[in-house]
C-alpha positions in Angstrom: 122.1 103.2 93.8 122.8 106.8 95.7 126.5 107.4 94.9 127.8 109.0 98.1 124.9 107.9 100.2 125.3 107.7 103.9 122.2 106.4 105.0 122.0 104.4 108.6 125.9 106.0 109.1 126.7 108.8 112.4 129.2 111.4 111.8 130.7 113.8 114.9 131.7 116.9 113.4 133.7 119.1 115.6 133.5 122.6 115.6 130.0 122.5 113.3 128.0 125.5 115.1 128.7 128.0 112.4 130.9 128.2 109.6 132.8 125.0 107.4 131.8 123.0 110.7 128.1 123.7 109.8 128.3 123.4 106.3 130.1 119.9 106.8 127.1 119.5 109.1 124.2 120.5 106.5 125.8 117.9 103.8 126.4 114.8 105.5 122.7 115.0 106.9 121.5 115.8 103.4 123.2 112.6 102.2 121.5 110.7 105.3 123.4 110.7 107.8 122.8 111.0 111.5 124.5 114.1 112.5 125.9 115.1 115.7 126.7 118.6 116.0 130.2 118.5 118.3 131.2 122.3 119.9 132.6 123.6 123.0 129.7 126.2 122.8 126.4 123.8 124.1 124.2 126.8 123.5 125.1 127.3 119.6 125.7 123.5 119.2 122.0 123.1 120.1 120.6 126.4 117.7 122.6 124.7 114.7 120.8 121.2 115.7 117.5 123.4 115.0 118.9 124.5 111.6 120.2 121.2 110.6 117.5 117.9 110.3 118.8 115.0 111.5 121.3 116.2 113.6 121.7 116.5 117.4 124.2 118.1 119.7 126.7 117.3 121.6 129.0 119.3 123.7 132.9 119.0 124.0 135.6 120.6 125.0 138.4 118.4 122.3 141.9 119.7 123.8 140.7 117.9 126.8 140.9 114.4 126.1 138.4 113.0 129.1 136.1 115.3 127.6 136.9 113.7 123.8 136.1 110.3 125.5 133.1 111.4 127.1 131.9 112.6 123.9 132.3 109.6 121.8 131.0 107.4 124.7 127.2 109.9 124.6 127.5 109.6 120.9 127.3 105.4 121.0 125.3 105.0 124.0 122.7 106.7 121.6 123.4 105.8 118.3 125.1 102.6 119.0 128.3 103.2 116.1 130.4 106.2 114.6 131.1 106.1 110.8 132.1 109.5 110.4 134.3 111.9 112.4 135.3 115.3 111.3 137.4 117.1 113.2 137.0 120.4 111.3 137.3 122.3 115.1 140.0 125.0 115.1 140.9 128.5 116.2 143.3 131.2 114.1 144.8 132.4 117.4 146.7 135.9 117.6 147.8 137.6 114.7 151.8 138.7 115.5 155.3 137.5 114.5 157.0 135.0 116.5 158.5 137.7 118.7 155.7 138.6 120.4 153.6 135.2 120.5 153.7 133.9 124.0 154.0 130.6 125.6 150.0 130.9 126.5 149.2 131.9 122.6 151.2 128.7 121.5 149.6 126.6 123.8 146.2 127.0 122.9 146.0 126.9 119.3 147.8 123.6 119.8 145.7 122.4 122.1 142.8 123.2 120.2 144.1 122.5 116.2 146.0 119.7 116.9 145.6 118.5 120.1 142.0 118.3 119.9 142.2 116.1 116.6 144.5 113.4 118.2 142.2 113.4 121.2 139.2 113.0 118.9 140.6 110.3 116.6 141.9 108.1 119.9 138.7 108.2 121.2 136.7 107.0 118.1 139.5 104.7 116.9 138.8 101.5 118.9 135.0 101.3 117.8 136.2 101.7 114.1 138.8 99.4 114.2 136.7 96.4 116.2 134.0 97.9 113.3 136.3 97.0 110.4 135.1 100.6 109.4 135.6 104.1 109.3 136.1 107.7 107.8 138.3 110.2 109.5 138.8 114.0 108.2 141.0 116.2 109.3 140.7 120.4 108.4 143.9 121.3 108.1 144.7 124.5 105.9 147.1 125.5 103.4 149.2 127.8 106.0 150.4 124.2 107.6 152.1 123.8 103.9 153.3 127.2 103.1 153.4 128.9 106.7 151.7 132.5 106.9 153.5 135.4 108.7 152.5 136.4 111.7 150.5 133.1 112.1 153.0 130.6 113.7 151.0 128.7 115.9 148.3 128.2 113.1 150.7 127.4 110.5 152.8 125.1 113.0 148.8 123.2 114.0 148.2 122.7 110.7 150.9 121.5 109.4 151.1 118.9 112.4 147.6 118.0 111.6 148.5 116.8 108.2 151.4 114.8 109.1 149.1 113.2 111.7 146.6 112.1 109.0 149.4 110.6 107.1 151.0 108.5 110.3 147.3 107.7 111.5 146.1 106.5 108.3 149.0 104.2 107.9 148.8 102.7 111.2 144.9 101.4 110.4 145.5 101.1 106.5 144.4 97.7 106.7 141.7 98.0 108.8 138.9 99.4 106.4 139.5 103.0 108.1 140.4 105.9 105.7 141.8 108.7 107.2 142.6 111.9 105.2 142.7 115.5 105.4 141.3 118.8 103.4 143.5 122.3 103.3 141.5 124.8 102.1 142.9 128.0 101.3 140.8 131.1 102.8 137.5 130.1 103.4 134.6 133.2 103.9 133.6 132.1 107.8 133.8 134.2 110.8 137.2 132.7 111.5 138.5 135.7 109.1 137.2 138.2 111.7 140.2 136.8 114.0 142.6 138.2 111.4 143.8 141.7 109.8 142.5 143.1 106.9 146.3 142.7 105.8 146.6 139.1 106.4 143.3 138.4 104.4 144.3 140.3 101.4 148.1 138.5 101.6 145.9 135.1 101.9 143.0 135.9 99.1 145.8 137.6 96.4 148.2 134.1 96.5 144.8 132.4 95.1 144.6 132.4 91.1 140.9 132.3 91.2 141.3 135.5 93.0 138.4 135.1 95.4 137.8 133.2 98.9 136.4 130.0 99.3 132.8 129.2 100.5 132.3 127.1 103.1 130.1 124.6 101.2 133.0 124.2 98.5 135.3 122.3 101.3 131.7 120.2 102.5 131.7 118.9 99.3 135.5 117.6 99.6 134.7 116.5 103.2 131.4 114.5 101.9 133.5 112.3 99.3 136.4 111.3 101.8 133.5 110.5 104.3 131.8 108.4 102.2 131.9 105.0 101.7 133.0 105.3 98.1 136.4 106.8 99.8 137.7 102.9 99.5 141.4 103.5 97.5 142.0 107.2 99.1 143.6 107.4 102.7 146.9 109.6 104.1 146.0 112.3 101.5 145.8 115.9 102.2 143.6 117.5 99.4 144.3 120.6 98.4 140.8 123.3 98.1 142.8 126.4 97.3 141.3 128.0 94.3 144.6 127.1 92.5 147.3 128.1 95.3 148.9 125.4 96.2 151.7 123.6 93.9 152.4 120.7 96.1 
């Protein structure tokens, strides 16, 4: 038997055009699963479909829910089920205290961070629950525990989406669907080029293993709670911070 197999089973994973997205992407294909490669950008969505076997894209905009539905309707009328959704999707937004973040810089990192995870999950939940099955993961970060300065709205997301996981996964506890969440600390992706040299060294010298993470590190994570053998594990928010976190 192939422990962590996920032969015959379709995962969405949002954002997975570059970055933890992509490396999400490469694993659950490599374990056997049918892949659809979920971005806002169709170009890039279909260049990482090229990179990734077994995968195919699809392209959403997730802080519009219409668009979510859409998404997760394409997915089924081709695949015919959903096992697996990640929604790893998420943007670091403007770096600058809470003085001088706008109404329009709040707006749409929600949209995107948390928004675009509720929208997701609501649009997948019905088929999992008349399923009996299901995995949902949610990237959150370690800023949604702690909070980072200068990074309100991303903190603020993130810490939303974990308190999300928790009230979703109790609501379908019983219903064979495990949802849980990942908040990695740093994580070497382009994401980092949205951000000051300052705030990256504030992030990477909290860490006790004093380095970033890769983006294959928090795949690996992803890949257990998306897998079958995630049976006992739901409303958890695992922790992939190199040692930082202490709750």
């Amino acid at each position: 038997m192939a422990f962590l197999s996920l032969e015959k089973q379709t995962a969405i994973v949002t954002g997975s055009a570059a970055g933890i997205g992509e490396a999400i992407a490469r694993r659950l294909a490599a374990a056997g699963a049918a892949v659809v490669i979920a971005d806002i950008n169709a170009a890039e969505a279909e260049a990482a479909s090229r990179r990734i076997p077994g995968s195919f894209p699809v392209q959403v905009d997730i802080a519009d829910s219409q668009s979510a539905r859409r998404a997760i309707e394409a997915v089924l009328a081709r695949t015919g089920r959903i096992d697996i959704l990640v929604n790893n999707a998420g943007i670091a937004g403007k770096a600058a205290p809470l003085w001088e973040q706008t109404d329009e810089d709040w707006d749409r990192v929600l949209a995107v961070n948390i928004k675009g995870a509720v929208n997701m999950t609501r649009a997948v939940i019905p088929h999992m629950r008349e399923r009996r099955y299901g995995r949902v993961v949610n990237i959150a970060s370690i800023a949604g525990k702690e909070g980072n300065p200068n990074m309100g709205p991303y903190s603020t997301s993130k810490a939303a989406v974990i308190g999300f996981t928790k009230s979703a996964a109790k609501e379908v506890a019983t219903e064979g669907i495990c949802i849980n969440a990942v908040a990695p600390a740093v994580v070497q992706t382009k994401i980092l080029d949205q951000l000051t040299p300052q705030q990256v060294a504030y992030m990477t010298e909290k860490i006790p293993m004093r380095r970033t993470g890769q983006p294959e590190e928090i795949a690996a994570i992803v890949h257990f709670l998306a897998s079958p053998d995630c049976s006992f594990v739901t409303g958890q928010c695992y922790d992939a911070s190199g040692g930082r976190a202490t709750y």
